[in-house]
Structure formats: C-alpha cells, structure tokens
C-alpha positions, 0 to 999 in steps of 0.5 A: 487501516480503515475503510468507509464506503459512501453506498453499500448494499445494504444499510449499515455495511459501510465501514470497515477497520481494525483488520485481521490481516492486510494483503497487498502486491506491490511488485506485479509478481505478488499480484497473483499470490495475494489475489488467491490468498483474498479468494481463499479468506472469502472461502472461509467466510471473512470480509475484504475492503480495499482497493486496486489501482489503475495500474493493477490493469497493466499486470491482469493484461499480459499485452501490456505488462511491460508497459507498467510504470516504475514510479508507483507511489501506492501498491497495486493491489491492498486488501483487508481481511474482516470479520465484518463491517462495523456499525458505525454512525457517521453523521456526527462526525467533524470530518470536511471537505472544501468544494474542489478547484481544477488546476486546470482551465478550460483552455488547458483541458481542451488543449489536452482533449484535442491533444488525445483526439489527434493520437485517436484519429492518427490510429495510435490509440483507440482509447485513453483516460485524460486525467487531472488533479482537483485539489480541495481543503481536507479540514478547513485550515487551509494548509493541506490539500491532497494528501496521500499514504504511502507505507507509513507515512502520510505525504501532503501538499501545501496548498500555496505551493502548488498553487498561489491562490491557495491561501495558508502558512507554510509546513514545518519541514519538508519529508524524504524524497520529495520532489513533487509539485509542492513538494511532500510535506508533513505537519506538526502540531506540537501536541502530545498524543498519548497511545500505544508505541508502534510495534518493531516488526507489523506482524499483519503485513509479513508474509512469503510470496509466492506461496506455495513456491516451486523448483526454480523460482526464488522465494520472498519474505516481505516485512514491515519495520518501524525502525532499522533493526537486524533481521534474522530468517530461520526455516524450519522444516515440518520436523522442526529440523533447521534448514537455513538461516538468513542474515540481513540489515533491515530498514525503515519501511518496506523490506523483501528479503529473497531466497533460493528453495531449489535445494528444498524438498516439496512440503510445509516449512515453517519461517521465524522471522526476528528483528532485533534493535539494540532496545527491543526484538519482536518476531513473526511467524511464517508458514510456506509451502514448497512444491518441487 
C-alpha cells in the first residue's frame, strides 16, 4: 500500500508506504469498528493515509443506509497505519499521464444535466452529483486506460474496447468476473521479476470485528488468503484454556468467518488463526474482547 498525496501541509509529508497495519470496512457493519480503531492508533501518536468512498456516506447517514448500492468494487473505507511519511523525491520519477478524453460529448452531458434539472424542479431531489469517466493513458503505451485495484488484483481497461478512437493492441486474456464495459483485463509482459513469494496468510489485513463484541451479536474473523488453504480458528481464553474451535475452507482473496460469543463470558481472548495448504502453513494472531 502506497500512498502519494499531490499537497501537503507541510514540505516533505506527501508519501506514505510500507504500513504497519491496513484497516478497511467493507461491509457498513465494519465501518465503525475501523473508525475507532484508526482513532485509537492517532491516540497513540502514528500516521493514517487513506482513503473513503462516496458510498462511506450512505453508512455515517442513517437516513439512507438502506439505500447503499450492493455492487462495491472497492471497500468503504481503508486506512493505513504509519510511522510517518516518508521522504521521498519524486521529480525523477518515469510515471505519466496522457491528457484526459471525456466519453462523453457535450450533447451527452447536457442531456444528462437537463435529465438532473428536471428530477431537481419536479421536488424529487434537492441535490445530486452528475458523474463521468475521463479516460487517459497511465505510461504511454497505449493499452491500458483506468485501471483500478480490487483486493489483490489489479483490473484495466482496454482503451480500444471502450472506446474505438483508442489506438493499442489487445490484452493477453481477460480476468474473472469481468463484464464491464471493456471488460476487465489484465496484462502480460512475459518478463521474470525476481521478489519475495507473497505470504499465504496477510497478517496486517487479519482482524475480528466488531471489536469488542457484545451479548447477541455475532463475531467475525476477516483474512486475506493468496492461496485456497484450510483454515483452522482456535479461541483461547485469558488462561490459555481452549474455548472453541472453528473449521473451514478458505479461498482466494477476502474470507469472513462468523461466529456466535453468547455463551463467552466478558473478557480478552485470544484467537489463533491458521492456513494450511498442502506446501506451506502460515498463522496470525488475534486478540478480542467480549463484553456481556
């Protein structure tokens, strides 16, 4: 996770990476629990960058949180935790933008506009946002457009397939779930890149919400797998006694595993977490409080 911040209040605070720990809300329930958890890590004096949605908004209004969409490609909320910015110089670096094309024309956006004034005049709505995708050229080599991250896989577009005055040649093979206009693609190079193999288990993106959890609510343990894995949830109590035990097949990318604590007595337990593939395990470690 890297972040880069175009101003700053002060000279040198633009750039962030390598965090401690990544908080992010996914579901509106997490919303509240990550928010108190960045508050607490300010408390303690670290660093956050990140970023909230526009759809965060439908969770802080009560009024319209029934309203949130259900296709989210990225998480409500996701914040990283600091030590502090680092100092880096970015005037030699080989990053580039083309300028910008609207899929849109003018007649388009004024129709939509005059669409939005008549909702407006009608009493419907009082307010509203009229949105549109800019499209541009990320390095130069005219294949990919915007591009977008969604747990750990990157997802662009072919500039040719959304729009035909895009010049470029076609992507390698097209990735899951695709289906948006251009699809969703990924390139490859067919270079070795020589690095460290991505561990099984993201420790920094494990984590139980809510957190603490009371009588009649039900607890969730959030991961990260690289890999399918079998996952294994011990809880142990404050005496290192075993309390329960949870079994379960894990997936490619984001897993929630949910469970009941009514029968928990008020106190800190202590979560083991493990994955096991048959070529490697890895665990994490995660502490919980539960108030009756």
């Amino acid at each position: 996770m890297k972040i880069h911040f175009d101003t700053a209040p002060k000279t040198d605070l633009h750039w962030f990476e390598k965090p401690i720990k990544i908080l992010k809300a996914i579901d509106p329930a997490e919303v509240r629990f990550v928010l108190e958890e960045l508050q607490r890590y300010l408390d303690e004096g670290y660093w956050i960058a990140g970023l909230a949605s526009y759809e965060l908004s439908y969770v802080l209004e009560k009024k319209i949180t029934s309203l949130i969409p259900a296709d989210r490609s990225i998480p409500l909320i996701q914040f990283g935790v600091f030590d502090g910015p680092c100092i880096t110089n970015l005037s030699n670096s080989t990053y580039s933008i083309s300028p910008f094309a609207s899929q849109w024309d003018k007649k388009k956006y004024n129709q939509a506009f005059d669409k939005v004034l008549s909702y407006i005049e009608a009493g419907d709505i009082y307010q509203t946002n009229l949105t549109f995708s800019l499209l541009a050229d990320f390095d130069g080599d005219g294949l990919l457009d915007v591009a977008a991250l969604g747990s750990s896989l990157l997802y662009g577009w072919e500039l040719g397939a959304v729009d035909p005055g895009f010049s470029g040649t076609a992507v390698d093979w097209g990735q899951a779930d695709g289906g948006a206009a251009g699809m969703r693609f990924v390139r490859a190079e067919g270079v070795q890149l020589d690095g460290p193999v991505d561990a099984l288990l993201a420790e920094d993106e494990t984590y139980c919400y809510p957190n603490p959890v009371g009588g009649g609510q039900r607890v969730h343990m959030r991961f990260f797998l690289m890999e399918t894995a079998s996952v294994e949830i011990v809880v142990y109590d404050a005496l290192g006694s075993e309390v329960e035990r949870i079994n379960a097949d894990g997936h490619v990318g984001e897993n929630d595993i949910a469970w009941s604590v009514e029968t928990y007595a008020s106190g800190i337990y202590l979560c083991k977490l493990q994955a096991k593939t048959p070529a490697r395990s890895a665990s994490a470690l995660v502490k919980m409080a539960v108030r009756q």
